[in-house]
N, C-alpha and C positions, 0 to 999 in steps of 0.2 A: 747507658748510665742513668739513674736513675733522677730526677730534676729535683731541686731545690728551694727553698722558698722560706728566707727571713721574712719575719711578722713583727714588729713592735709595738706592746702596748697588744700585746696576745690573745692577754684575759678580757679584752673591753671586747666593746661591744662587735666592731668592725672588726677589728684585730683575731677574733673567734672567728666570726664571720667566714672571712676569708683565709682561717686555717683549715677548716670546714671545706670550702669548696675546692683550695686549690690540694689538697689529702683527695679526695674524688677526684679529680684529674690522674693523680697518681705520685704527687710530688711529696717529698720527703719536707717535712716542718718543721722548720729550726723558730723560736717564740724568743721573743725579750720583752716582761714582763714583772717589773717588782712592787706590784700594787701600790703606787701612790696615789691611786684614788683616794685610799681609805687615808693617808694623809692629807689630802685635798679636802674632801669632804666629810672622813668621820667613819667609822666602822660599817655603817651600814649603809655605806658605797664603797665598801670591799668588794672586789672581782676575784676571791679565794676560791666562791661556790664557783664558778665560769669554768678557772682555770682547773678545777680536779673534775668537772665535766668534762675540758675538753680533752684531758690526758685519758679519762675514761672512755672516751669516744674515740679516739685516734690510737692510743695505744702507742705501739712500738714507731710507727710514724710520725709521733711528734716528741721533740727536743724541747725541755726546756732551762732558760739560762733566766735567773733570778738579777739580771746587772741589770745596770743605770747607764741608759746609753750615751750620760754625761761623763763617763769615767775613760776616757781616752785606750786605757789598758786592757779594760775588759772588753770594753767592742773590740781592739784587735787583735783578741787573744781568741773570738768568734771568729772575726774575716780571716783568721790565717786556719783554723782547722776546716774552714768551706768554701768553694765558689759555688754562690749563690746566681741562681739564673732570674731571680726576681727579688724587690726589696718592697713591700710593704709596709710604710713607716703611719703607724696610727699613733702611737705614743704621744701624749701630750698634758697639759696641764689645760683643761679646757673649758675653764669659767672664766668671763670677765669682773665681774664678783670678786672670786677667790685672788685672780692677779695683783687687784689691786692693793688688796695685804702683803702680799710677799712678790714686789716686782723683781726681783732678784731672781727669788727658785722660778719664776713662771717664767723669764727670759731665758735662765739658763736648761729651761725642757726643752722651751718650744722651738727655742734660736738656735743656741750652743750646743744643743743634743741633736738637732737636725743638720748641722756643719760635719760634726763629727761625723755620723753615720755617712755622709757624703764623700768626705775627705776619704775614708777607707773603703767605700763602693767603689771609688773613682782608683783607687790603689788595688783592691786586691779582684775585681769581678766588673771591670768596665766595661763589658758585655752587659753585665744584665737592664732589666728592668728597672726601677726609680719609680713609683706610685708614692704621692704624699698628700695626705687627706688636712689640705689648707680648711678655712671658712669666711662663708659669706661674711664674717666681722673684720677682714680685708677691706671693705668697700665704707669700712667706717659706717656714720649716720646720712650719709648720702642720702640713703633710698629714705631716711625722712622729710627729704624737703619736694618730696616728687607728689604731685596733687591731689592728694588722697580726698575720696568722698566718704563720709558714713553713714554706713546703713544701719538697722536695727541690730545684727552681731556682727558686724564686723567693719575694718574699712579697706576702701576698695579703689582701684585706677578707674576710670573711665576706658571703656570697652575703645577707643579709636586713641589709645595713649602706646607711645612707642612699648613701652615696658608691661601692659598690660597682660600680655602670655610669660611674661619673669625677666628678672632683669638679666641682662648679657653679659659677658666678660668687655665690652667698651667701658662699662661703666669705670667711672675715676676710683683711684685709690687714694689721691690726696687730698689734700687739705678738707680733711673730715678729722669728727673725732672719733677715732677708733676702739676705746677702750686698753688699759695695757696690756690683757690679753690679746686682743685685736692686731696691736703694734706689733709683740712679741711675733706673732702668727704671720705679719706681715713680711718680716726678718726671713724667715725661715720658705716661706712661698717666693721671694725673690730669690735665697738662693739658690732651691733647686730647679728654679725659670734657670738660674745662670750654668749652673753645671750642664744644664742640655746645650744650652746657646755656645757658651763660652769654650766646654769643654766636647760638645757632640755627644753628650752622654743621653739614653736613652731615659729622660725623667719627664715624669708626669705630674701637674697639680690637678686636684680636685677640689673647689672650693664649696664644700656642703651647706647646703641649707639648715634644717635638723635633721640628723639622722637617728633613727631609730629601728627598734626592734623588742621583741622580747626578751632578748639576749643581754639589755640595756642595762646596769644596776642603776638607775636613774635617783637623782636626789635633789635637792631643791635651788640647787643652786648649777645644774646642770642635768640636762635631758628633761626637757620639761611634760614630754606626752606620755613617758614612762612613769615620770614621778607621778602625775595627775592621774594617769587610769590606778598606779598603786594607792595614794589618797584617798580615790575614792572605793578601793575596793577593800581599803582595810578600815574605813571610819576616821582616816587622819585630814584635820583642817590642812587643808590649799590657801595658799594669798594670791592673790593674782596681782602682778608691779603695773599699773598705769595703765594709760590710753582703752579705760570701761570695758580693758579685756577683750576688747574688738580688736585688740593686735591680730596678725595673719601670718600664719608660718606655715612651711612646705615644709613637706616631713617623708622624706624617702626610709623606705626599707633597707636592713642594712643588707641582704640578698641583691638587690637591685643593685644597691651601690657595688657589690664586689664583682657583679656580670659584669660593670663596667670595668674594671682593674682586668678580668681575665680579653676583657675585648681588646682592649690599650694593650695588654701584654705581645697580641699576637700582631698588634701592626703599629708601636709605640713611633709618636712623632717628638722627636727631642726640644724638650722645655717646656708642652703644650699645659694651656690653664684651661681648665671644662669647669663651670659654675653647676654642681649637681644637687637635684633637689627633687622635690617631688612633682613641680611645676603643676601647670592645670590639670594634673590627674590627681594629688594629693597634697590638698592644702585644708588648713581648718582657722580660725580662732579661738582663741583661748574658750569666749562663752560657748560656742561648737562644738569644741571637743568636750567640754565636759557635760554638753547636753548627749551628746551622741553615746559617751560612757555611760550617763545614766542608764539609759535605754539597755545597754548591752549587758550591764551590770545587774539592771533592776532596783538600783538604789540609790540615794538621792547623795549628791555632791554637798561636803563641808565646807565651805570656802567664805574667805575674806577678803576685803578689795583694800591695797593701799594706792595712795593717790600717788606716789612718787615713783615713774618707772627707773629702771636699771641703764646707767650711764652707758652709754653706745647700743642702747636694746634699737630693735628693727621695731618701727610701731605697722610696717605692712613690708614682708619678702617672700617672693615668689622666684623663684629661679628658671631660667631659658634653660632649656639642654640640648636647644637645638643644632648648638655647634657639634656636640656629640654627637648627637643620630644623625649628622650632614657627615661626620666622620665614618661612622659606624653603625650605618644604618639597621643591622642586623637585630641590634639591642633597643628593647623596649621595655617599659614598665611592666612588672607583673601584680603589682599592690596597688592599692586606691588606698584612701584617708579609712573607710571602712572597714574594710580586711584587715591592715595595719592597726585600726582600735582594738575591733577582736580578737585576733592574736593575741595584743599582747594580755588581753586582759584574762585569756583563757588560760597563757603558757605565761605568761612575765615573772619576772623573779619578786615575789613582795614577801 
């Protein structure tokens, strides 16, 4: 019989991604997908272009369902026409920014809509898989009080600092401020920790650094390496929020990220948290990557600098994945910060 595979949050970045890969394995795609991006962020961070790609791409192997996995009825009007042998839940509301306007809708995607999908995995497919793509804004502003040096672009840990190769899954979840995206996001990462623990269900978190790709409809208030290489390849002014832009983010591939989802699938540990990122193989700062676009582009970056960064922003994150490749040693990075600019800047959606 042929295998299964619920996607939420379809059309995005990850959510393609890994309709993409697990369709080449062989598995039949079931998508849940009703573009509120483009109510998150505005029409042109619509994932409409994505999603008639991906039906063009896949064809008769993929399904898809237009619900709001906030709607109790229609997710289990899904789990009773399939048992799904895997759940990839990417769906989310994923700005700290945009939460802060509407703590309501943001709580009820990223909390309420990640209970529900749980409550009916756990009813109708308690065999399957459970992947849920958390974020490093779990750890709150922690990683800003950790002793950053600055350099001319960037700032940076001292090489003999515990956290210097990315911060681990030790790091505290409390008493930081998270952001209300952050909080919301935090709700939701404990509960599918508890469905594994509590219930033996086979769930995975994955708390991402930035993830990117081509695939990204990146916009200014979310996916910032997609939005900046689109900026600078269409002539649109960039702002950069605080700390001289010498901020540091890890920026994995969203391919990399989904080897990790098929790896976990085939030897899933119930409840397990993996901090995934691009770690010492792929990291930039903001003045970085947009030197390194120029270069690739050929043309010079528009950008403005405001002095006030973004309430819960990371001013330096690097993520460990070492507990991963201790798990799963098999899996390794195929993208650096390099390949990942080009890319996108060659195939990205602008």
């Amino acid at each position: 019989m042929q295998k299964k595979a619920l996607i939420t949050g379809s059309a995005g970045l990850i959510g393609s991604e890994a309709a993409r890969w697990f369709a080449r394995q062989g598995f039949r795609i079931f998508g849940i997908d009703n573009d509120m991006r483009a109510y998150f962020f505005g029409s042109q961070a619509s994932t409409e272009w994505n999603l008639e790609s991906l039906k063009s791409d896949l064809g008769p192997a993929y399904t898809h369902y237009l619900a709001d996995i906030r709607n109790v009825k229609e997710i289990e009007d899904i789990f009773q026409k399939h048992e799904f042998d895997i759940i990839i839940h990417a769906a989310a509301q994923p700005s700290h920014d945009w939460a802060a306007k509407e703590p309501l809708t943001d709580f009820s995607v990223n909390a309420l809509g990640t209970l529900i999908l749980l409550e009916h995995y756990k009813k109708y497919c308690p065999r399957a898989t459970f992947i849920f793509t958390s974020t490093n804004k779990v750890y709150g502003d922690l990683p800003n009080y950790l002793p950053l040096v600055e350099y001319e672009t960037r700032f940076e840990l001292p090489k003999d600092h515990l956290y210097y190769n990315g911060i681990d899954e030790t790091m505290s979840i409390d008493q930081s401020t998270h952001s209300i995206f952050g909080a919301s996001k935090v709700s939701a990462d404990i509960m599918v920790q508890e469905y594994g623990r509590y219930f033996n269900l086979n769930t995975g978190v994955f708390r991402g650094g930035c993830l990117t790709g081509p695939l990204h409809s990146g916009t200014q208030l979310h996916g910032f390496l997609a939005y900046l290489i689109k900026c600078i390849a269409t002539g649109v002014a960039y702002t950069i929020f605080g700390y001289k832009g010498k901020q540091v983010r890890d920026n994995i591939h969203s391919y990399d990220l989904v080897n990790m989802f098929w790896h976990f699938h085939h030897n899933p540990k119930p409840g397990e948290v993996y901090n995934v990122g691009g770690s010492r193989s792929s990291n930039v700062s903001m003045l970085e990557a947009i030197k390194k676009t120029e270069l690739v582009l050929g043309r010079k970056a528009v950008y403005s600098y405001s002095e006030t960064h973004r309430i819960g922003d990371h001013q330096w994150y690097i993520s460990d994945v070492g507990k991963f490749k201790r798990h799963f040693p098999e899996w390794d990075f195929t993208y650096d910060i390099d390949r990942i600019i080009e890319e996108i800047a060659r195939d990205g959606h602008f």
